[in-house]
N, C-alpha and C positions, 0 to 999 in steps of 0.2 A: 323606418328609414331614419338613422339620423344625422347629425346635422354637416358632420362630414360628406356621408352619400350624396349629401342634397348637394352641397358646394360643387361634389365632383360633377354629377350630373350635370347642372350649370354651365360648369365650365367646358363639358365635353358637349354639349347643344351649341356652347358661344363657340367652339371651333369652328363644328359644323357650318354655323351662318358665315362665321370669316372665311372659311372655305370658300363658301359657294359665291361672297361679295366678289374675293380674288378673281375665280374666274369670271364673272360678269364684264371685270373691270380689269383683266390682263394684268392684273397686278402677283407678278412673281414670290414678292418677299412672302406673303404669309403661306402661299403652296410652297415653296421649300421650307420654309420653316415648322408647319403640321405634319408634315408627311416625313415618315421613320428613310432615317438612309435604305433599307431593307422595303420600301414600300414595295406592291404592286398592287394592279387591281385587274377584273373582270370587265370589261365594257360591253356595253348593249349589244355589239354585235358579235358578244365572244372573245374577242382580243385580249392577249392582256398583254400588261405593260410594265415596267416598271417606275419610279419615280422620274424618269429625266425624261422619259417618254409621256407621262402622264403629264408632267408638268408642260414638256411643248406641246403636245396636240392644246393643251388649253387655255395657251398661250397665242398660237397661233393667228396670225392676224386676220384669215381668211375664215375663222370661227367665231363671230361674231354671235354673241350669245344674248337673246333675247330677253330671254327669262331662265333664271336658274332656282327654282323652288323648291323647299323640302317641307313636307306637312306629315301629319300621324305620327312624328318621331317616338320613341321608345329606346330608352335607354337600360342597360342591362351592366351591373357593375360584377363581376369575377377576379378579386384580387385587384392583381394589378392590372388587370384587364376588360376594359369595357366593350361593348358594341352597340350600336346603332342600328333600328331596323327603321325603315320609314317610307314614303311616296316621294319621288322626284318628279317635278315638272319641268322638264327642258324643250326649250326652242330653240333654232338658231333661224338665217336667214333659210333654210334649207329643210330644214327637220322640226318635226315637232312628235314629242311622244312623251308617255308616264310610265314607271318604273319601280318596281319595288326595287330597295335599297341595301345594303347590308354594309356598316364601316365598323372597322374593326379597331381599337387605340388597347396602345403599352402605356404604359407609365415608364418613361424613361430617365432614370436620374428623379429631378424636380418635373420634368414635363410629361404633360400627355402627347404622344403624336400615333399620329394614324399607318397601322401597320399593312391596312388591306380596306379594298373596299370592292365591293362587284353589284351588278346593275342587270336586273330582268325586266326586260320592256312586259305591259301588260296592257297596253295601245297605244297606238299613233292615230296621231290627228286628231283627240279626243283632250279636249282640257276640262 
């Protein structure tokens, strides 16, 4: 690998974490700003959504999000195209469950933003 892959890799884990802080923290600017005008994603229960949808459900004030964790991450570079495989740990007041991961990022222009991502629960209740 060198020293460009490594940078990019970097940078595509530091979205991931600003991801996940955003939604912690209902903070808007960096989920529209990661996520490709063309997003969508798979959700744990099969839904899927696109970017204005994903950004309100995790927005949502009534989604108060406990914990939003990612661990095992693995990043895979293809061109212009990266992906993300990893474990999620999420809470809310409500739900608790673990997830294998899958986020998918373009290189667009100068940026990387994420063009997909989908989520298979692998238990609940279990941290």
């Amino acid at each position: 690998m060198n020293n460009t892959e490594e940078t990019t890799i970097k940078n595509i884990l530091s979205l991931e974490a600003e991801l996940g802080n955003a939604v912690l923290t209902h903070n808007a600017l960096p989920i529209e700003t990661i996520l490709a005008d063309d997003f969508y994603a798979v959700g744990h229960v099969g839904n899927v959504v696109n970017k204005k949808e994903y950004t309100d459900i995790h927005l949502a004030a009534e989604r108060n999000f406990i914990k939003f964790e990612t661990k095992e991450q693995s990043v895979k570079l293809i061109g212009n195209v990266a992906y993300v495989t990893g474990l999620i740990h999420v809470a809310t007041e409500g739900i608790k469950n673990t997830s294998r991961y899958i986020t998918i990022y373009q290189k667009i222009g100068d940026n990387w933003k994420m063009i997909f991502w989908q989520e298979t629960p692998i238990t609940k209740d279990k941290f």
